[in-house]
mmCIF file as gemmi writes it, N, C-alpha and C atoms, coordinates in Angstrom:
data_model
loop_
_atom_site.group_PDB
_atom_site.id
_atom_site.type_symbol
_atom_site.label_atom_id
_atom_site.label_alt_id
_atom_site.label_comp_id
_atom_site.label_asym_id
_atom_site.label_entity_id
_atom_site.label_seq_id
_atom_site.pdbx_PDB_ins_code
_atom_site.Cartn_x
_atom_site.Cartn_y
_atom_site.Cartn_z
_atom_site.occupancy
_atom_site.B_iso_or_equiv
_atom_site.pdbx_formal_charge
_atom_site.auth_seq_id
_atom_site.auth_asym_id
_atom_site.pdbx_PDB_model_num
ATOM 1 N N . UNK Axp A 1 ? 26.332 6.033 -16.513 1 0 ? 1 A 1
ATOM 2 C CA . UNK Axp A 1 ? 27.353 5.483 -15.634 1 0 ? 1 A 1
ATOM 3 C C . UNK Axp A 1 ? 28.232 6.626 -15.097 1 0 ? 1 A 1
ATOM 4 N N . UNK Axp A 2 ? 28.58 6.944 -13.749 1 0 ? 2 A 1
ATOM 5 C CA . UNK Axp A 2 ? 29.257 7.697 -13.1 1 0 ? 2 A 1
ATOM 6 C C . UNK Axp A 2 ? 30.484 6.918 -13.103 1 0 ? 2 A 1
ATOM 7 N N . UNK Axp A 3 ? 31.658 7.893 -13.495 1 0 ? 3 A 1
ATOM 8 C CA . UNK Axp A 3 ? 33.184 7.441 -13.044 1 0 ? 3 A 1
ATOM 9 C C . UNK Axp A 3 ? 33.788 8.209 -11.931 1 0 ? 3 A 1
ATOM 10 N N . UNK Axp A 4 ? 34.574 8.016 -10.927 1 0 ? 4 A 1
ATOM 11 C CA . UNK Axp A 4 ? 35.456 9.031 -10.204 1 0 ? 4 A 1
ATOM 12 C C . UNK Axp A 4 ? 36.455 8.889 -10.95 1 0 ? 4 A 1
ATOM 13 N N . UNK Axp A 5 ? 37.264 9.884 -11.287 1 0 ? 5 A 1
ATOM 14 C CA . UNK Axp A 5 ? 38.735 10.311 -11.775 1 0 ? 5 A 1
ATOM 15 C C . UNK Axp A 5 ? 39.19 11.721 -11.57 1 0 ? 5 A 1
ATOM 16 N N . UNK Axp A 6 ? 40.372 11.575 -11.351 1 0 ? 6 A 1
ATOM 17 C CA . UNK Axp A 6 ? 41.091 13.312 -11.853 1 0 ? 6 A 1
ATOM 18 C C . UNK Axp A 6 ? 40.897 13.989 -12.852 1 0 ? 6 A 1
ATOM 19 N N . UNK Axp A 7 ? 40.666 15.151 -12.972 1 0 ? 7 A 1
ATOM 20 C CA . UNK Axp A 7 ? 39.992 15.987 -14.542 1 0 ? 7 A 1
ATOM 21 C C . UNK Axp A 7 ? 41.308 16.764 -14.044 1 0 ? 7 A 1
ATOM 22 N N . UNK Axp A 8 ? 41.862 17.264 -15.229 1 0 ? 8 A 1
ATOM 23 C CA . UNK Axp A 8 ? 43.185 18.656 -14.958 1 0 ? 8 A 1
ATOM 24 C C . UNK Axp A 8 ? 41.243 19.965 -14.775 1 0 ? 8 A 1
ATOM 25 N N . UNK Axp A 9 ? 42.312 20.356 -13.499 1 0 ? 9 A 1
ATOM 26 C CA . UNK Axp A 9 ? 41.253 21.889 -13.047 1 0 ? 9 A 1
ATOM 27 C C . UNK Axp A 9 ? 41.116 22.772 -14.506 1 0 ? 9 A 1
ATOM 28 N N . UNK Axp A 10 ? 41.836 23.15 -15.4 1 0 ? 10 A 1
ATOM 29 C CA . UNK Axp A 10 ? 41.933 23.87 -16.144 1 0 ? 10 A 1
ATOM 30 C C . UNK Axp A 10 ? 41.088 23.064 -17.831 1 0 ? 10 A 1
ATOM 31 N N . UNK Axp A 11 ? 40.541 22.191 -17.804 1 0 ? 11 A 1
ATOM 32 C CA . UNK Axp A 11 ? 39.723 21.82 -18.636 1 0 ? 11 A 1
ATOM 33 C C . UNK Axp A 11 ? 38.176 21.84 -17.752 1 0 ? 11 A 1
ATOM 34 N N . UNK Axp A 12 ? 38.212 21.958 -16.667 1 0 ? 12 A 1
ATOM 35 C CA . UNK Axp A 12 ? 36.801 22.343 -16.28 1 0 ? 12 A 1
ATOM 36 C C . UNK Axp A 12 ? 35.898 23.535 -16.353 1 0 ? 12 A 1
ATOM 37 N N . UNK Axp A 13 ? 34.932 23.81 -17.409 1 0 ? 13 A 1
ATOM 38 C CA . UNK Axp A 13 ? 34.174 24.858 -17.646 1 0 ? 13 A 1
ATOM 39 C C . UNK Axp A 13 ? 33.146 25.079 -16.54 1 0 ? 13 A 1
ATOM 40 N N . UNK Axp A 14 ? 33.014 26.29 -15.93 1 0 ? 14 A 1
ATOM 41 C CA . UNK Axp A 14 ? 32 26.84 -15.191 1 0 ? 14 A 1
ATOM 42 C C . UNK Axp A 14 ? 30.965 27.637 -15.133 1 0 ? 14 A 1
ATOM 43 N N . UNK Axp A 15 ? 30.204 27.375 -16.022 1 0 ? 15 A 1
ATOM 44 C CA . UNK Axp A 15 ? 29.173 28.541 -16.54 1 0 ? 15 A 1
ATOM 45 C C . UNK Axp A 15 ? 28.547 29.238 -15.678 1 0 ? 15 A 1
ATOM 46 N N . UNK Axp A 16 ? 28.127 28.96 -14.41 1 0 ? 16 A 1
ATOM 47 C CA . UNK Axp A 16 ? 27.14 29.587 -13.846 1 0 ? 16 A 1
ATOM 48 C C . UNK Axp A 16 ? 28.372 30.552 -12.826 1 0 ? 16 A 1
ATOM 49 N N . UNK Axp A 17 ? 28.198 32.231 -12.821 1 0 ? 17 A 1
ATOM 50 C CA . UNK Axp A 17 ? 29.421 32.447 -11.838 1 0 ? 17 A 1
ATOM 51 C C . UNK Axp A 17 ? 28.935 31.866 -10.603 1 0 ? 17 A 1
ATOM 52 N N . UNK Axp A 18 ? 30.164 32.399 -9.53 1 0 ? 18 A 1
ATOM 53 C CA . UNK Axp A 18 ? 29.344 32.051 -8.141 1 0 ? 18 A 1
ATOM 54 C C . UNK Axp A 18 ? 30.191 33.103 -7.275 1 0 ? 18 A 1
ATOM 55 N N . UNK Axp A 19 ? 29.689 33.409 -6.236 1 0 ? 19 A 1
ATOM 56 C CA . UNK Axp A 19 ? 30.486 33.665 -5.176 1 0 ? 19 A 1
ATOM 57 C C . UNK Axp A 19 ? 30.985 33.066 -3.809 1 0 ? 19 A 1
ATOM 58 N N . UNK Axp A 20 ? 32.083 32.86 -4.017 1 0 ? 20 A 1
ATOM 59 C CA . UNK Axp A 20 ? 32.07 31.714 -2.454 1 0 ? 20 A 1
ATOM 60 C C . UNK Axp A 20 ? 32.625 32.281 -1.729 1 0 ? 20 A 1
ATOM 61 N N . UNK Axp A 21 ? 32.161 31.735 -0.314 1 0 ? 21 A 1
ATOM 62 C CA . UNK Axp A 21 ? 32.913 31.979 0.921 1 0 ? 21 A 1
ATOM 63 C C . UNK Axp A 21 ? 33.816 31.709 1.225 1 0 ? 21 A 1
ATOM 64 N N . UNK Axp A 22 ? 34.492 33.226 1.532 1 0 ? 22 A 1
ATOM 65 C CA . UNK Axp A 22 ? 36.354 32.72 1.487 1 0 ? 22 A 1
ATOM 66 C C . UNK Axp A 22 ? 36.532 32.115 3.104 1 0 ? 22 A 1
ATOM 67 N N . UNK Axp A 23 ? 35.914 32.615 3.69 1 0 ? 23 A 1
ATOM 68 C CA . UNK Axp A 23 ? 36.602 31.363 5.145 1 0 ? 23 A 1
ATOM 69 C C . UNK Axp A 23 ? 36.546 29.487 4.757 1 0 ? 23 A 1
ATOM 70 N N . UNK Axp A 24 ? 35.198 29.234 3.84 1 0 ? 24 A 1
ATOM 71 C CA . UNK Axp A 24 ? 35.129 28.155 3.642 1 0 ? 24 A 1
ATOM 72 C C . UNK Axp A 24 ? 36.271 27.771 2.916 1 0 ? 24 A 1
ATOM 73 N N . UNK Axp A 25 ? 36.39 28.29 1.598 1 0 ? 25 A 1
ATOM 74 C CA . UNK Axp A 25 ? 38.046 28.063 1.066 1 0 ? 25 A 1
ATOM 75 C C . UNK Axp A 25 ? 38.823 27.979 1.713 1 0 ? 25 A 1
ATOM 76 N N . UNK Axp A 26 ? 39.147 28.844 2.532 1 0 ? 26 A 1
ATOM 77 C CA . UNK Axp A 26 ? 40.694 28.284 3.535 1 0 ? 26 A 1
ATOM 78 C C . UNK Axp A 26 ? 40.412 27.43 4.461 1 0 ? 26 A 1
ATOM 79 N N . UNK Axp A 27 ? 39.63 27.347 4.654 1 0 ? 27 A 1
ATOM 80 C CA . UNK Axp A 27 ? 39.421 25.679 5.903 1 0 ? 27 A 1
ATOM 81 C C . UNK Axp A 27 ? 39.302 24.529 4.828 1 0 ? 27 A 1
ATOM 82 N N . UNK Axp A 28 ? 38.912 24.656 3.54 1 0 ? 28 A 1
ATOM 83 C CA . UNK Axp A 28 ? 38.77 23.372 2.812 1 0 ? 28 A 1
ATOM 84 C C . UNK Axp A 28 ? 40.526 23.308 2.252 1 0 ? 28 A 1
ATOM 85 N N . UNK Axp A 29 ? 41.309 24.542 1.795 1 0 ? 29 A 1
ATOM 86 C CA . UNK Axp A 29 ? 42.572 24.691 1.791 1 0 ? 29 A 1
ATOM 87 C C . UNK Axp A 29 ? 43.423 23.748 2.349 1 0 ? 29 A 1
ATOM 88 N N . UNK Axp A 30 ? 43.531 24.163 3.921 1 0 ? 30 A 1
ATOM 89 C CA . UNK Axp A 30 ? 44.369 23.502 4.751 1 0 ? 30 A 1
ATOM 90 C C . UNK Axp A 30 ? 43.332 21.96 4.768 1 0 ? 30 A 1
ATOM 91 N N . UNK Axp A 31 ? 42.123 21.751 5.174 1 0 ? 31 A 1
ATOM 92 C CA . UNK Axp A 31 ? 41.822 20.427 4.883 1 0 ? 31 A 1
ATOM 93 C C . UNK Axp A 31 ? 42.608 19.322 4.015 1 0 ? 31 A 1
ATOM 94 N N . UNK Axp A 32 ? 42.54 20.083 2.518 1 0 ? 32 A 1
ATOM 95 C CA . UNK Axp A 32 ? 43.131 19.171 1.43 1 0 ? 32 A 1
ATOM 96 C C . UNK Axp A 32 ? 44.335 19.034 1.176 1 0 ? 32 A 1
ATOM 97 N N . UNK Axp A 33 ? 45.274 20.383 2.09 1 0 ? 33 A 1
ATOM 98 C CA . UNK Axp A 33 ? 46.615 20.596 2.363 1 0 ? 33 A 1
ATOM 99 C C . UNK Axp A 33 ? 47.312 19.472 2.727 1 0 ? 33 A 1
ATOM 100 N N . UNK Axp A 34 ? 46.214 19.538 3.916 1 0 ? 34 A 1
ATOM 101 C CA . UNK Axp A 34 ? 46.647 18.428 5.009 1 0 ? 34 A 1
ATOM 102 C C . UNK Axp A 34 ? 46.403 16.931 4.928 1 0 ? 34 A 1
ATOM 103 N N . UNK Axp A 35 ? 45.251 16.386 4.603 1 0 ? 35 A 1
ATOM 104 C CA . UNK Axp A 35 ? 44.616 14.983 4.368 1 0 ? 35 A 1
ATOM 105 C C . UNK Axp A 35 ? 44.036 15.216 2.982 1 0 ? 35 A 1
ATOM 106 N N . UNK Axp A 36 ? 44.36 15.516 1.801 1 0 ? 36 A 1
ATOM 107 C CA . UNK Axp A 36 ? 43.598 15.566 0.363 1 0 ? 36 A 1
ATOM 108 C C . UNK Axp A 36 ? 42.244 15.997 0.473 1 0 ? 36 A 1
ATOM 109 N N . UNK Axp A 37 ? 41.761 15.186 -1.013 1 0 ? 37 A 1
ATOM 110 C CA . UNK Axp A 37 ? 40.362 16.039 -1.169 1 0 ? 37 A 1
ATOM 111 C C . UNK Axp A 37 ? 39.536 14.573 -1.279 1 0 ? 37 A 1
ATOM 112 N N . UNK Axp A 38 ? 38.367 14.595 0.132 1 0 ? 38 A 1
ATOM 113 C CA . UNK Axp A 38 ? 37.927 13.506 0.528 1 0 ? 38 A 1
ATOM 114 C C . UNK Axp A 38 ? 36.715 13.38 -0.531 1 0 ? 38 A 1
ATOM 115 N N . UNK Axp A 39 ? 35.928 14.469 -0.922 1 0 ? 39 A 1
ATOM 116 C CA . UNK Axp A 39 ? 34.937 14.299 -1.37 1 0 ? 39 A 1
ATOM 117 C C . UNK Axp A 39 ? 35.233 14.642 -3.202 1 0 ? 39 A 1
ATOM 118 N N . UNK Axp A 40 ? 34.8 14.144 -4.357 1 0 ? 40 A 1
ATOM 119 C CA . UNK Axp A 40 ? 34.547 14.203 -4.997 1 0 ? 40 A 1
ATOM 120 C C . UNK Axp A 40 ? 33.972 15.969 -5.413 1 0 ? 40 A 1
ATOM 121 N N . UNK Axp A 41 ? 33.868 16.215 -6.82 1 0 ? 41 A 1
ATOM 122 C CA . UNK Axp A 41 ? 32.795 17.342 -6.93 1 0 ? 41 A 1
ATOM 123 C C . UNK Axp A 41 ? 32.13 16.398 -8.03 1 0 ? 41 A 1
ATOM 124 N N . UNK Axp A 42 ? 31.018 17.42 -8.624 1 0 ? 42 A 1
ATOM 125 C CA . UNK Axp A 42 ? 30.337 16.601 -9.781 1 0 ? 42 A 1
ATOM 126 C C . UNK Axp A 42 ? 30.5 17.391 -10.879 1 0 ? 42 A 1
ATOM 127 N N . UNK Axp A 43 ? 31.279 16.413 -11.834 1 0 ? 43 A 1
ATOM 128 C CA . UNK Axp A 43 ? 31.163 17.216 -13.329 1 0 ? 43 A 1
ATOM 129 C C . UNK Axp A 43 ? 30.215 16.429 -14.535 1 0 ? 43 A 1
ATOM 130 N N . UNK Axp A 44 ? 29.671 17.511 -15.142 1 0 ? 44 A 1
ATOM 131 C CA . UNK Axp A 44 ? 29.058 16.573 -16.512 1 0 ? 44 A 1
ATOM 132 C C . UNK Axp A 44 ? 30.188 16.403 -17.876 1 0 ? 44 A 1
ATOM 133 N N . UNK Axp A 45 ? 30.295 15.497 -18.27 1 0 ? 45 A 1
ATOM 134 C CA . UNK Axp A 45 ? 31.34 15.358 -19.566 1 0 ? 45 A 1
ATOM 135 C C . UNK Axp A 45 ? 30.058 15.317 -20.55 1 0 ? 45 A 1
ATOM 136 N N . UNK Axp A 46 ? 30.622 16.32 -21.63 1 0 ? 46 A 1
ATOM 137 C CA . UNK Axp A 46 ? 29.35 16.267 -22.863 1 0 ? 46 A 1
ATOM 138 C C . UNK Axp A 46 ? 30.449 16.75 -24.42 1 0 ? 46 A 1
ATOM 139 N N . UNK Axp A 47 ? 30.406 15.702 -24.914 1 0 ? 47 A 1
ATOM 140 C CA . UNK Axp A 47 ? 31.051 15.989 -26.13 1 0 ? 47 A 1
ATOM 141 C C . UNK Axp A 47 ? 32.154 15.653 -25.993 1 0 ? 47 A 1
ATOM 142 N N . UNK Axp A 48 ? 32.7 15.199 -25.04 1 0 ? 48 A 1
ATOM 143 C CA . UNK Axp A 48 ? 34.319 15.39 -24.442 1 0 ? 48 A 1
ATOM 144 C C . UNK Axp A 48 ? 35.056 16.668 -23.594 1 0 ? 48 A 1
ATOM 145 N N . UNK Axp A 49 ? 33.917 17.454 -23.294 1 0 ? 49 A 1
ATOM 146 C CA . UNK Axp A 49 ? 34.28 18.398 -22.531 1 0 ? 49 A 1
ATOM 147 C C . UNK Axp A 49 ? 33.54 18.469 -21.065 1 0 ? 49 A 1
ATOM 148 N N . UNK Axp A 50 ? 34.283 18.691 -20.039 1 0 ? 50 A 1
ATOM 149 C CA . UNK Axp A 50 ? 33.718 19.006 -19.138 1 0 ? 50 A 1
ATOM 150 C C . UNK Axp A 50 ? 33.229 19.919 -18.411 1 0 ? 50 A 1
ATOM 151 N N . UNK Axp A 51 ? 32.128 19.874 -17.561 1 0 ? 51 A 1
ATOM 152 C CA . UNK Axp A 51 ? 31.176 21.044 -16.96 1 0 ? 51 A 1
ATOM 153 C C . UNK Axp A 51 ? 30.759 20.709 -15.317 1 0 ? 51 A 1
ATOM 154 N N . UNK Axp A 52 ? 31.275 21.718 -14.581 1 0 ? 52 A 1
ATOM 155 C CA . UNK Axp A 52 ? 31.25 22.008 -12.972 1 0 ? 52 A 1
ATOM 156 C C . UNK Axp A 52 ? 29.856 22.868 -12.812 1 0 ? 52 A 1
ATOM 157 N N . UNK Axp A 53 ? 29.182 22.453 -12.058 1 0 ? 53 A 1
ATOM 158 C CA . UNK Axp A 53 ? 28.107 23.211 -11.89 1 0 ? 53 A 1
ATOM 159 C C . UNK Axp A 53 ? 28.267 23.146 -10.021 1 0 ? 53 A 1
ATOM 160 N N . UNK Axp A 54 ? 29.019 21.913 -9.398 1 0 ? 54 A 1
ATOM 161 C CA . UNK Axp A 54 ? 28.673 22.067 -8.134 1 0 ? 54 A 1
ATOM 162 C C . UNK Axp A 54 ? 30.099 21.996 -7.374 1 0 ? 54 A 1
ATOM 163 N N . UNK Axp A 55 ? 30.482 22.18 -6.15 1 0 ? 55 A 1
ATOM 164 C CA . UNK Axp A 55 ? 31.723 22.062 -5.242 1 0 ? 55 A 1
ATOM 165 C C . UNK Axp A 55 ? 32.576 23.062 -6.004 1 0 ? 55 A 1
ATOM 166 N N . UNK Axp A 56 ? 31.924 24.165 -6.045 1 0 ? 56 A 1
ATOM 167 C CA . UNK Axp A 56 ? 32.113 25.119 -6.291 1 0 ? 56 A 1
ATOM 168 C C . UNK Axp A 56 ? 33.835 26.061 -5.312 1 0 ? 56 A 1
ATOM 169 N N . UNK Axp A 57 ? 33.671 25.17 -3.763 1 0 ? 57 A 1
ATOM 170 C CA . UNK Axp A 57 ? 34.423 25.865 -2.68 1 0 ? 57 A 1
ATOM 171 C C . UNK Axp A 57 ? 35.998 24.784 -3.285 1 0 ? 57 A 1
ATOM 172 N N . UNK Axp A 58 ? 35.539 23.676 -3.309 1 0 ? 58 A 1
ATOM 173 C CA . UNK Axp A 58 ? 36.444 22.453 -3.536 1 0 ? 58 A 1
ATOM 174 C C . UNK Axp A 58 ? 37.181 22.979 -4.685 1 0 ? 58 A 1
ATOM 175 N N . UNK Axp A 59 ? 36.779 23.422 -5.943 1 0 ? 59 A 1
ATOM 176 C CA . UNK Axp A 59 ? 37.092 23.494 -6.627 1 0 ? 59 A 1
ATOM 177 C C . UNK Axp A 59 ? 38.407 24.934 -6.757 1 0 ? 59 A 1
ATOM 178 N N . UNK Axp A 60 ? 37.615 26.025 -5.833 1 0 ? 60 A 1
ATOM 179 C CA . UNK Axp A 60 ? 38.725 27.167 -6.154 1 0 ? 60 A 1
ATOM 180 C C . UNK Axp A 60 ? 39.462 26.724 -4.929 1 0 ? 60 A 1
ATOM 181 N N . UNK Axp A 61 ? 39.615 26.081 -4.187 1 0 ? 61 A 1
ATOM 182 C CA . UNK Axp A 61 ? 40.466 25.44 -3.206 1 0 ? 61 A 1
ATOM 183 C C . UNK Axp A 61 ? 41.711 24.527 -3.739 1 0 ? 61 A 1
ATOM 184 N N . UNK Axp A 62 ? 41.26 23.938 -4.201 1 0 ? 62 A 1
ATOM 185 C CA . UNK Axp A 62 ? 42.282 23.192 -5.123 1 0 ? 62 A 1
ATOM 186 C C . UNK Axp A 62 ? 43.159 24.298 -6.372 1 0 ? 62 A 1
ATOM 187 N N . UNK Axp A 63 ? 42.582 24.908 -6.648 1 0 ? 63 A 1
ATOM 188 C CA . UNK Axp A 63 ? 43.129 25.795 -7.574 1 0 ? 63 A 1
ATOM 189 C C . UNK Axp A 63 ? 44.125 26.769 -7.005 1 0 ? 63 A 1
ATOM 190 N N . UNK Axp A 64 ? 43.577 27.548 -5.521 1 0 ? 64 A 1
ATOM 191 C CA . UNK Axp A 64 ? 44.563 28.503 -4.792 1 0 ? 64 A 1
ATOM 192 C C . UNK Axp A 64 ? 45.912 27.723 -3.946 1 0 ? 64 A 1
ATOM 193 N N . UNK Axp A 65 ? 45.95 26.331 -4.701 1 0 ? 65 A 1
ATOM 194 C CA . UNK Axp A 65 ? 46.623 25.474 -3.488 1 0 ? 65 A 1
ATOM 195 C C . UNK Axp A 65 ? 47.549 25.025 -4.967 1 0 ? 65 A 1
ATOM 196 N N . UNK Axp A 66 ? 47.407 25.434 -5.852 1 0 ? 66 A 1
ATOM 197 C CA . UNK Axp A 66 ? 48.042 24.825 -7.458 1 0 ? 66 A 1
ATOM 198 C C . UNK Axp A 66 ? 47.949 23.707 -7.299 1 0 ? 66 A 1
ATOM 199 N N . UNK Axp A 67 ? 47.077 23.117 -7.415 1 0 ? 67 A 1
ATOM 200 C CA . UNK Axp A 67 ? 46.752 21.965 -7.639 1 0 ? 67 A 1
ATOM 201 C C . UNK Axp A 67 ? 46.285 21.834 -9.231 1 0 ? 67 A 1
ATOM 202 N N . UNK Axp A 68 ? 46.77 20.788 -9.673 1 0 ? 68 A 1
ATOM 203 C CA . UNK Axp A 68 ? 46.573 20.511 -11.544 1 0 ? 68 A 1
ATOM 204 C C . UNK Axp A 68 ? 45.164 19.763 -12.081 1 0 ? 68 A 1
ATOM 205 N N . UNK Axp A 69 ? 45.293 18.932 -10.837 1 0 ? 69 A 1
ATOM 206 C CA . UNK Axp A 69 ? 43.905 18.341 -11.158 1 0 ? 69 A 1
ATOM 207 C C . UNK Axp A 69 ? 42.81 18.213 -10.321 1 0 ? 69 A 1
ATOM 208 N N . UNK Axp A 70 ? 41.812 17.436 -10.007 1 0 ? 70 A 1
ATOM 209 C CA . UNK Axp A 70 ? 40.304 17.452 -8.927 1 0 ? 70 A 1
ATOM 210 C C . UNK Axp A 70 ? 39.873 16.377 -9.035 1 0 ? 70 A 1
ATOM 211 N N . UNK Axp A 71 ? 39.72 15.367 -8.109 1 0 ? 71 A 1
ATOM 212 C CA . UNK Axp A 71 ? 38.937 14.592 -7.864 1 0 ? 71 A 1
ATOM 213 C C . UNK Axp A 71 ? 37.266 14.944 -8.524 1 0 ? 71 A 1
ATOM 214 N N . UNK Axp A 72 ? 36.485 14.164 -9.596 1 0 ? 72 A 1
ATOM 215 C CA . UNK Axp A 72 ? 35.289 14.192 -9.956 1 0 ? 72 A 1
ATOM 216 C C . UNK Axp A 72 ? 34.907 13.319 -10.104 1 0 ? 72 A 1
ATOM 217 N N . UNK Axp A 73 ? 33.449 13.077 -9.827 1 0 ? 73 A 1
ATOM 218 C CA . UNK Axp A 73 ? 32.448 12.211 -10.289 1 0 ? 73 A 1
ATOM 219 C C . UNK Axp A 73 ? 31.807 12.388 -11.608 1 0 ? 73 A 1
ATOM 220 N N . UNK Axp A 74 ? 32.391 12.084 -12.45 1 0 ? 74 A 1
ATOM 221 C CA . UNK Axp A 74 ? 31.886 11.967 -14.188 1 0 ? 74 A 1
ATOM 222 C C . UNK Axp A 74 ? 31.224 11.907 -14.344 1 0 ? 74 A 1
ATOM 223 N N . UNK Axp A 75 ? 29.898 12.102 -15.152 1 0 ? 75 A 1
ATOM 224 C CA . UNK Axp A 75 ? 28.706 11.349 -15.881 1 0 ? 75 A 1
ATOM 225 C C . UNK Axp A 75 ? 28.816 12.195 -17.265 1 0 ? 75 A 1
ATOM 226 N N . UNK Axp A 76 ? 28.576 11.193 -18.168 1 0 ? 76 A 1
ATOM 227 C CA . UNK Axp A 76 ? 28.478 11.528 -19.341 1 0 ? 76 A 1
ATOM 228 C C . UNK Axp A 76 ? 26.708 11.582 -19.914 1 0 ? 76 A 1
ATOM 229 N N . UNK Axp A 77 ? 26.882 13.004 -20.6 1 0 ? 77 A 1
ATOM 230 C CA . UNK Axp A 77 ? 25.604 13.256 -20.592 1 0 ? 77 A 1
ATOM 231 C C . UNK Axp A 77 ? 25.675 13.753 -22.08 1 0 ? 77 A 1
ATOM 232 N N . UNK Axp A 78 ? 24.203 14.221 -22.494 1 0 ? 78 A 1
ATOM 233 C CA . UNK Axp A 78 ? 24 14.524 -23.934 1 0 ? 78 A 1
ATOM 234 C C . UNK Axp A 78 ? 24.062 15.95 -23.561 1 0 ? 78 A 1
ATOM 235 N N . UNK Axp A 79 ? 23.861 16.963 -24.679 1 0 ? 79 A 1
ATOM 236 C CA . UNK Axp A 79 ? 23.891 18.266 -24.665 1 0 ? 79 A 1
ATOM 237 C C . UNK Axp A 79 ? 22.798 19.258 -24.26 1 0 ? 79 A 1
ATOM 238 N N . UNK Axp A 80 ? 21.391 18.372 -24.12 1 0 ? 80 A 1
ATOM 239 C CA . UNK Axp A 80 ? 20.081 18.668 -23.923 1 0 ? 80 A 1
ATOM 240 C C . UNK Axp A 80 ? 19.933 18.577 -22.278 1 0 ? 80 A 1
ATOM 241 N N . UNK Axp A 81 ? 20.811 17.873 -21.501 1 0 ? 81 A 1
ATOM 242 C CA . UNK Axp A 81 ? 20.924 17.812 -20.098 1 0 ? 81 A 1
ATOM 243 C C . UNK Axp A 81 ? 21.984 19.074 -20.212 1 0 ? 81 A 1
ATOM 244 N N . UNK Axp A 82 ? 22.544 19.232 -20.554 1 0 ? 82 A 1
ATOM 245 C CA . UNK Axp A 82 ? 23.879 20.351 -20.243 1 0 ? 82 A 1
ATOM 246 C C . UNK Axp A 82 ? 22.865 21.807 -20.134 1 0 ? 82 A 1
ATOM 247 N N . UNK Axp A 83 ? 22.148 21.762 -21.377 1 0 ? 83 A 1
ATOM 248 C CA . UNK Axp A 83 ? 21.045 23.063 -21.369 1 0 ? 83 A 1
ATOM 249 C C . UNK Axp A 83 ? 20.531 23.888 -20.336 1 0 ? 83 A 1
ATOM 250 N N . UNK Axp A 84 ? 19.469 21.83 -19.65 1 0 ? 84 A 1
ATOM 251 C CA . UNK Axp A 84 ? 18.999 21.933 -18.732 1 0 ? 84 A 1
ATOM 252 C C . UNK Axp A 84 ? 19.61 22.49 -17.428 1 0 ? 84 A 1
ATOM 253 N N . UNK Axp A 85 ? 20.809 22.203 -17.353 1 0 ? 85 A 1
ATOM 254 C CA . UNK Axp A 85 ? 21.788 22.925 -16.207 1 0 ? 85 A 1
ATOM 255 C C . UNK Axp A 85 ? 21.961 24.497 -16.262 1 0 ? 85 A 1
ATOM 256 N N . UNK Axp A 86 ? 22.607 24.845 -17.276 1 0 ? 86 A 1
ATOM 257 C CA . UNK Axp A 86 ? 22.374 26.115 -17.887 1 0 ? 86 A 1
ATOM 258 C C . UNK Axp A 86 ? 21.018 27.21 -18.037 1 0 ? 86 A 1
ATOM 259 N N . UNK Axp A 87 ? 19.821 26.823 -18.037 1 0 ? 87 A 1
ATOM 260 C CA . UNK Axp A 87 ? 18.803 27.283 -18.072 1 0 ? 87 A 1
ATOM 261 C C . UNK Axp A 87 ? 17.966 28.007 -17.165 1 0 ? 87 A 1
């Protein structure tokens, strides 16, 4: 079962690094500045902790804007899917 809710940004783990495009950040910036954050990202909850693997731009956007928390799409998963992400 998928939930949408707010996760605080700072309990979201990101294992895989990334590099993003900073023009995209500041246009998603002022986007969410301006009208919020329309889209969701996707996190896995496993154990009670959560894991960002995608919206990667959304995510440090919200963060350079101090923002506390993020719109996510939840799914709770076992630890053997978490792997699989990781792998």
């Amino acid at each position: 079962m998928v939930k949408v809710q707010e996760i605080p940004l700072n309990q979201i783990r990101r294992p895989l690094p990334r590099v993003n495009d900073q023009e995209k950040v500041k246009s998603l910036m002022a986007s969410i500045g301006e009208i919020g954050q329309l889209e969701p990202i996707d996190v896995l909850e496993v154990d009670g902790e959560y894991y960002g693997f995608s919206g990667c731009h959304r995510y440090e956007a919200c963060q350079r804007l101090g923002k506390e928390t993020i719109l996510a799409r939840v799914r709770k998963a076992p630890r053997s899917v978490l792997k699989m992400h990781i792998a």
